[in-house]
C-alpha positions as CSV (number, residue, x, y, z in Angstrom):
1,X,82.9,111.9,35.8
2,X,84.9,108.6,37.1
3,X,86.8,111.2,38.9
4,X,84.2,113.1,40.8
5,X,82.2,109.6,42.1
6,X,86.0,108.0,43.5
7,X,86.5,111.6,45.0
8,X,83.0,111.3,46.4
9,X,83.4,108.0,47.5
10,X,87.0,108.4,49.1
11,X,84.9,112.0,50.9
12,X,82.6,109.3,52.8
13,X,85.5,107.4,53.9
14,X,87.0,110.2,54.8
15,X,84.0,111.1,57.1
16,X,83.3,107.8,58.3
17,X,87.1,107.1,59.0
18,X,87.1,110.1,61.5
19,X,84.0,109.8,63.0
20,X,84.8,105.9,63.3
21,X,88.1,107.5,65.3
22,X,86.5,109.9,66.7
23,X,83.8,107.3,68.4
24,X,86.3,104.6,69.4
25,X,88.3,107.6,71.3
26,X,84.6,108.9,73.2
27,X,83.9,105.8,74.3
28,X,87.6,104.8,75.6
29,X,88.0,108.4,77.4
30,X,84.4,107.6,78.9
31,X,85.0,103.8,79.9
32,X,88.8,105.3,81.9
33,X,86.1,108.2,84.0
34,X,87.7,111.2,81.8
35,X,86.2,113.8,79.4
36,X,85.2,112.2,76.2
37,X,83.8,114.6,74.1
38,X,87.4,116.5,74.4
39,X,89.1,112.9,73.0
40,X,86.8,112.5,70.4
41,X,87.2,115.9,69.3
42,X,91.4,115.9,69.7
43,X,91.0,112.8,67.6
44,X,89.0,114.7,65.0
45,X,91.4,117.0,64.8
46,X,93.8,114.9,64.3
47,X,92.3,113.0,61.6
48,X,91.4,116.4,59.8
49,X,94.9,117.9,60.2
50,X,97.1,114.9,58.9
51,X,94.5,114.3,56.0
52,X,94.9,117.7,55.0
53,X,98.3,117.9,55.5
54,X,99.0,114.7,53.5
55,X,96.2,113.9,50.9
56,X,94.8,110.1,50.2
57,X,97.2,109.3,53.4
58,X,95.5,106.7,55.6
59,X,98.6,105.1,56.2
60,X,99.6,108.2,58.7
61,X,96.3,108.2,59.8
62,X,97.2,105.3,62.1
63,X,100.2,106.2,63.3
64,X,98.8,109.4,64.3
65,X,95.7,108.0,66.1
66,X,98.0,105.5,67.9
67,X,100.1,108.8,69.2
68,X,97.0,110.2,70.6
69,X,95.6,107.1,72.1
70,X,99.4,106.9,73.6
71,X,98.6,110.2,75.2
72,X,95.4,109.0,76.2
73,X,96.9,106.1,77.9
74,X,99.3,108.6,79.3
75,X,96.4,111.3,80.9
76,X,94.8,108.4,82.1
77,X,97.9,106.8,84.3
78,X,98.5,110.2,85.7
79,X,95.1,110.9,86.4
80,X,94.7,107.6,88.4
81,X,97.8,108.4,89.9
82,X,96.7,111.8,90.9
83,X,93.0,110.0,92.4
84,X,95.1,107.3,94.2
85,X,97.4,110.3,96.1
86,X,95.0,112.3,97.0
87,X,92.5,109.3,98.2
88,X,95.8,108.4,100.2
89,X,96.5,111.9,101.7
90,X,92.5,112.3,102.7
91,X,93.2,109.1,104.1
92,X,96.1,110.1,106.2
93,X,94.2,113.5,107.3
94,X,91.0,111.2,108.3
95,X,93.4,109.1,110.3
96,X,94.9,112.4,112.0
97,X,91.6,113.8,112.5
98,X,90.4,110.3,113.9
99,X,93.2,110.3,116.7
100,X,93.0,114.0,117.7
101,X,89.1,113.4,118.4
102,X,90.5,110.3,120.3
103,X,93.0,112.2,122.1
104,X,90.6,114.5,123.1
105,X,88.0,112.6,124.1
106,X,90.9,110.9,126.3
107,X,91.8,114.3,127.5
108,X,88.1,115.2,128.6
109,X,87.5,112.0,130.4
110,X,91.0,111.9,132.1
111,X,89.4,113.3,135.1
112,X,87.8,110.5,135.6
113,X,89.6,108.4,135.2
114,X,91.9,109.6,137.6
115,X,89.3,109.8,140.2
116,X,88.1,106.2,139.7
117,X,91.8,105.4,140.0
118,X,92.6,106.9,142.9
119,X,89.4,105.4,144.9
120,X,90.3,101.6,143.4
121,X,93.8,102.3,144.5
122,X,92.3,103.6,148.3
123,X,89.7,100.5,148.0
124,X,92.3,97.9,147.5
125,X,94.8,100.1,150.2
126,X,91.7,99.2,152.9
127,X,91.0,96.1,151.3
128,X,95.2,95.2,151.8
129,X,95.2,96.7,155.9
130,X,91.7,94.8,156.5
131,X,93.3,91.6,155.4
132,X,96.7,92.5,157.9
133,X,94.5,93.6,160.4
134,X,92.5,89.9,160.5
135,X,95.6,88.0,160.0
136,X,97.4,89.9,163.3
137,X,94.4,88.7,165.0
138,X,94.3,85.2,164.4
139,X,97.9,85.4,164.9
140,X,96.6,86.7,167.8
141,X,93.8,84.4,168.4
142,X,96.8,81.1,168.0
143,X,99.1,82.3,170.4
144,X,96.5,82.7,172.9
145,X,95.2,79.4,172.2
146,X,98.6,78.0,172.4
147,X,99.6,79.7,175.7
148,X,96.2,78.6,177.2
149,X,97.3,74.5,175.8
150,X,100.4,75.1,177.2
151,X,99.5,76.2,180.8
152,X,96.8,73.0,180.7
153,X,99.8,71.2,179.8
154,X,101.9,72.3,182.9
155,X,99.5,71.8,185.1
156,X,98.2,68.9,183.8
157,X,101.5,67.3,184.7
């Protein structure tokens, strides 16, 4: 009879022990964004196989546990090392798609901006001959001016 109640007793530990595992690994796979209902059932598992494998054997409970949150910790890294290349290579392809749409939009509005070019470049070539042309003629304008001072001069002595 003492028997059967520490066997019953040691059955609710049992239980509680790997559903106490069981919870912690749900709720550490959920915090880290990944599937916990698969951890929580892995550690299950887990618990079930080792305690069946080795009887009244909560000290390799632990270690086992440990191995599996070690793989946890493992899925997790490569998981955030997956999200962080991808996010980088959609990165890179926005970037790419970004610069074509530039490109093109360059492309489409060369035209113009050729255009406009060449009349600013045929504005500032009549601007340039306008200002030669005014500066001949009050070159122009001086040296007549100075001939006419000079010939008052001459005869003015």
């Amino acid at each position: 009879m003492l028997g059967a109640q520490r066997f019953c007793i040691f059955g609710r530990m049992d239980i509680i022990g790997g559903l106490g595992f069981a919870s912690l690994f749900y709720f550490a796979a959920e915090y880290e964004h990944m599937s916990g209902w698969k951890w929580a059932l892995a550690s299950l598992a887990l618990y079930v196989t080792v305690k069946g494998l080795f009887l009244l054997s909560f000290i390799l409970v632990l270690p086992a546990q440990f191995g599996l949150f070690l793989v946890l910790w493992w899925a997790n890294v490569r998981r955030k090392a997956e999200l962080e290349a991808e996010r980088t290579a959609r990165a890179e392809e926005d970037r790419r798609l970004r610069q074509g749409r530039a490109r093109q939009a360059r492309e489409q509005a060369a035209p113009d901006v050729d255009a406009r070019q060449a009349a600013q470049d045929a504005r500032e070539e009549a601007a340039l001959r306008e200002r030669q042309e005014r500066v001949r003629r009050a070159r122009e304008q001086r040296e007549r001016e100075e001939r006419e001072q000079a010939e008052r001069d001459q005869q003015g002595q």
